[in-house]
N, C-alpha and C positions, 0 to 999 in steps of 0.2 A: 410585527407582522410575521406569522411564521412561513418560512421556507419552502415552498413549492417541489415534491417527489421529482423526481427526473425517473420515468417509465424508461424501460428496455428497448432497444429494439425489437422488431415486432419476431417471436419466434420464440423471446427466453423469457423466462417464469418474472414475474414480479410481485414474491408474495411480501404481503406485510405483518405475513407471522413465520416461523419458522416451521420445522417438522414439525416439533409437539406443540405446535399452538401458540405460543410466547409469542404477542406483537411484538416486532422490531420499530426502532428506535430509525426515521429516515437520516440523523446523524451520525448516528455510528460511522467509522471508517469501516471498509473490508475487511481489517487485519483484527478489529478490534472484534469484528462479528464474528471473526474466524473465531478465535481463542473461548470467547465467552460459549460456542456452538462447542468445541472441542472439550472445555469443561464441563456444560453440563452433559455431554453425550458420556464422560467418562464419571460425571455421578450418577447417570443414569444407570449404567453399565452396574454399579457398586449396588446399588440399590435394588435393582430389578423391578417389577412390575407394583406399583404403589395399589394399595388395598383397596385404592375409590376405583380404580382401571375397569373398565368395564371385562365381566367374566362370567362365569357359569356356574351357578351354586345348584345345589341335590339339596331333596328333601324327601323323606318318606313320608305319605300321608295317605291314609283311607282313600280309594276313589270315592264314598260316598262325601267326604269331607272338600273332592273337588268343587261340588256345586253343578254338577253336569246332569243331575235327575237321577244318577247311577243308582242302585242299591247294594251296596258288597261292602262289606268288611276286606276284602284283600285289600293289600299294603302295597303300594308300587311305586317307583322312585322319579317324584315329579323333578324335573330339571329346566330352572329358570333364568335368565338374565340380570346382572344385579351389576351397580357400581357409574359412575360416570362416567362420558367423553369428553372432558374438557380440554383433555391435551389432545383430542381431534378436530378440535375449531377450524377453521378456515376463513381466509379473507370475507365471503359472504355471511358466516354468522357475527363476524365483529361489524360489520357495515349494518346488519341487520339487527342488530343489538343496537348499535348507536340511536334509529330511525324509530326504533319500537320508543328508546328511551326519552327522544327529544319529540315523542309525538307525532313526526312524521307516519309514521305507522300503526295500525292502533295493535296494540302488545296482545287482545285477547284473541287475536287469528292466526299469529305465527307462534314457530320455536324458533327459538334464538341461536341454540347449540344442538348438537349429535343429541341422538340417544343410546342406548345401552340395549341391542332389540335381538331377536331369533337371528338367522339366516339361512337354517337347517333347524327341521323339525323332526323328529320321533315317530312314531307310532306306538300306541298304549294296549295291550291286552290283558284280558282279565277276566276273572270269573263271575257274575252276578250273582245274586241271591236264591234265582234260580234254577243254577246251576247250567245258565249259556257262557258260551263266550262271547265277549263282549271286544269291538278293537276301534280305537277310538284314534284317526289319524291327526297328525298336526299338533300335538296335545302339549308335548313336553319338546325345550329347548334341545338341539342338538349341539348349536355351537353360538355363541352369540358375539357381534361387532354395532362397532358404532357406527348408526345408522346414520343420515342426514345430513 
């Protein structure tokens, strides 16, 4: 029979994952959560921001290659969101995760984890075909974090 969590008193956090998302172990001792917390925060440290980390990629692309009806050949630098939140998880996407997986929940209504989304938008100018300006708000990423 496994072992029953012993919650906090009412006020202090009781997560069952850590800062980046890593379920903990309800066995572990204190000292032993210390260390392992202290290790990876200093490979963390060595490594810096892993390539899946959710971030902000540029692209040059035609606006007419947006897809937005536009007609221009101008070139303007579309700026998007790209990469994972996995190490943003939180106690509700693992409970949430379990319930989709065990049925409780039916998986084609929810997300499970963060996503990788805007938070600040752009504004797009440009010249059309014939020869207005065109300004297209909201278009391009300005800063992107994981959402949810």
């Amino acid at each position: 029979m496994k072992s029953l969590i012993e919650w906090p008193k009412s006020g202090m956090e009781c997560p069952l994952v850590d800062n980046q998302g890593t379920p903990r172990s309800s066995t572990n001792s204190s000292s032993s959560q210390k260390s392992q917390r202290n290790r990876k925060e200093r490979r963390n440290r060595k490594r810096g921001r892993s390539s899946q980390d959710c971030r902000l990629e540029r692209k040059e692309m035609k606006v007419r290659d947006l897809g937005l009806g536009y007609d221009s050949d101008e070139i303007v630098l579309f700026k998007y969101c790209a990469g994972t939140c996995m190490s943003a998880r939180k106690n509700y996407d693992l409970a949430l995760k379990v319930l989709t997986d065990n049925g409780s929940i039916p998986s084609r209504k929810v997300s499970t984890h963060p996503c990788c989304r805007p938070t600040r938008f752009e504004t797009i100018s440009f010249m059309d075909a014939q020869t207005s300006w065109q300004t297209i708000k909201w278009l391009s990423a300005a800063n992107c974090s994981c959402v949810g």
